[in-house]
C-alpha positions, 0 to 999 in steps of 0.5 A, a space after each residue: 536468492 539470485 544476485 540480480 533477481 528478477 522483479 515482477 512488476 504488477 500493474 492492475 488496470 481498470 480505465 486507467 489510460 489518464 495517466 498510464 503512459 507516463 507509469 509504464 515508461 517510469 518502469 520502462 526507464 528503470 536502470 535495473 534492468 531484469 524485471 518483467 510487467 505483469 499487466 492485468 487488465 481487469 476489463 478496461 473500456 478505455 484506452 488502456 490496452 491500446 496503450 499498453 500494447 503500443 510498447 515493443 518490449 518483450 517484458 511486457 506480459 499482458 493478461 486480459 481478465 475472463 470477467 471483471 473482479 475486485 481488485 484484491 482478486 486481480 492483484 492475486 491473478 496478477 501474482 499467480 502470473 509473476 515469474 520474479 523472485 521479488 514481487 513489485 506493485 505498481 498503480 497505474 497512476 503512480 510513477 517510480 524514479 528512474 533508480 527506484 529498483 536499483 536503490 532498493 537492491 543495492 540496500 539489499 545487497 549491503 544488508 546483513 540480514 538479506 534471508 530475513 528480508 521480506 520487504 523493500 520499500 522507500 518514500 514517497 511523494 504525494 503528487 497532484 494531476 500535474 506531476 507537482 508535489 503535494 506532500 512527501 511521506 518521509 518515514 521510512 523504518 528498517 528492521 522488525 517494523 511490525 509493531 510500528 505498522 500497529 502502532 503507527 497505523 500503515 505509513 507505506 505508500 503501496 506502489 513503493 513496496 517490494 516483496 519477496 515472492 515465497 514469503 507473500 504466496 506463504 502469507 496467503 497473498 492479498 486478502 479478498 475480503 478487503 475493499 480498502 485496506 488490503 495493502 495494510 493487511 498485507 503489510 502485516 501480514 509479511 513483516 510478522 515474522 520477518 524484516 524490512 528495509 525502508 529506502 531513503 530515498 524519494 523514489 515512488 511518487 503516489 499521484 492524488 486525484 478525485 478518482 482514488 478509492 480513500 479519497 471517494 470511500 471515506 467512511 468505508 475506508 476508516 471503518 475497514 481499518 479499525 474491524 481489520 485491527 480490533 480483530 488483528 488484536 482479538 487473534 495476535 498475541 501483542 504486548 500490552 502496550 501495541 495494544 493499548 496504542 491500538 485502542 488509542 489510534 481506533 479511537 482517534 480515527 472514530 473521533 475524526 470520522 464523525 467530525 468528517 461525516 458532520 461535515 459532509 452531512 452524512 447523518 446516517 453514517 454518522 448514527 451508525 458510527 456512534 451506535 456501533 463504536 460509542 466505546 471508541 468514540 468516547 475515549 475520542 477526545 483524550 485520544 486526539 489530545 495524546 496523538 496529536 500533541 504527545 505523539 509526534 514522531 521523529 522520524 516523520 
């Protein structure tokens, strides 16, 4: 790896002008400066390329997709573009401190570990339309984290991570199949076998609107997590006790999943849920108990 290496920024558009002016100037105003943008502009019908070819910047790369797709496959189309030895994703709704790829390569810099290092990341704000803070998502874990993604379910906001280009292409990139969790999957699937560096620092902030795919695909969303698991457990070789904690937190999603489709009124899902999953559903209850009363972490 080069001392000042080159991030390929990857900005995957669909309609996405809302909030695009302030995520591009986020990255434009990055004290960092060797980075380039790979804008893959997945079809958009609104102001989206307008705004992004308004920037006279030669580290703009703009790409027009031939055909719309889902956005795991333009995310791969978007890193088959990428020239960086790091790979940095980037929402377009998303915004980034000015010192976010500067904080995060000088932790790499003072790392002791820097070849085994397959992932930086920082925390995260949870931000409203208006750029006003919601939340924070403060916990941030350095090392072998890949037992602390399984256990803990994924506590990575995806537009804070940046991964080293060979190891995702030797991951086998992000996983078409997913709709909904393919940042988890990829997470994953990187930090198997190598180390991570967790930033903190509240360097990315993740805006939440209305418009966000886990705030629209619920049930989806839930549902594609606990297969992803249950099958991720079937093919690893995990200890016990990773797997046992996995059983635990799928269970403790079914039990919130069903109270948040009686809520909604969505029976049919509702069914679907307790015929498909009664063997987590039962066990609902105890898992509710432990996690929200026995497992707090610290570090949150």
């Amino acid at each position: 790896m080069s001392s000042i290496p080159l991030i390929s920024v990857v900005m995957n558009c669909y309609n996405s002008d809302e909030y695009l002016k302030d995520t591009i100037e986020s990255v434009l105003s990055q004290t960092y400066k060797n980075f380039e943008i790979i804008f893959w502009d997945n079809q958009s019908t609104d102001n989206s390329a307008k705004i992004i070819k308004s920037y006279n910047d030669k580290r703009i790369k703009y790409f027009y997709a031939s055909k719309f797709t889902p956005l795991g496959e333009a995310r791969n189309f978007a890193i088959g573009k990428c020239s960086g030895e790091w790979i940095a994703f980037l929402d377009c709704d998303d915004i980034w401190d000015k010192n976010k790829l500067e904080y995060s390569f000088l932790e790499l810099v003072n790392s002791n570990d820097k070849e085994n290092i397959a992932l930086i990341y920082s925390k995260s704000n949870i931000i409203d339309k208006g750029n006003n803070i919601i939340s924070l998502s403060g916990k941030v874990l350095s090392g072998n984290i890949h037992e602390r993604l399984l256990i803990d379910g994924n506590f990575i906001i995806f537009s804070s991570i940046i991964v080293r280009k060979d190891i995702l292409n030797q991951s086998g990139n992000i996983d078409e199949k997913l709709n909904y969790c393919e940042d988890y999957d990829l997470l994953l699937k990187v930090c198997k076998n190598y180390s991570a560096i967790g930033v903190a620092k509240y360097l990315t902030s993740y805006r939440m609107h209305s418009n966000n795919i886990t705030s629209r695909k619920i049930y989806e969303n839930d549902i594609e997590v606990i297969k992803l698991l249950k099958k991720y457990t079937e093919n690893n070789n995990l200890p016990f006790v990773v797997k046992f904690n996995i059983w635990v937190n799928n269970s403790y999603r079914i039990g919130s999943l069903v109270i948040k489709l009686l809520i909604r009124k969505k029976f049919q899902n509702f069914g679907i849920v307790i015929q498909k999953y009664f063997y987590y559903f039962l066990l609902s209850p105890l898992a509710i108990v432990k996690i929200n009363f026995f497992s707090r972490d610290k570090n949150e």
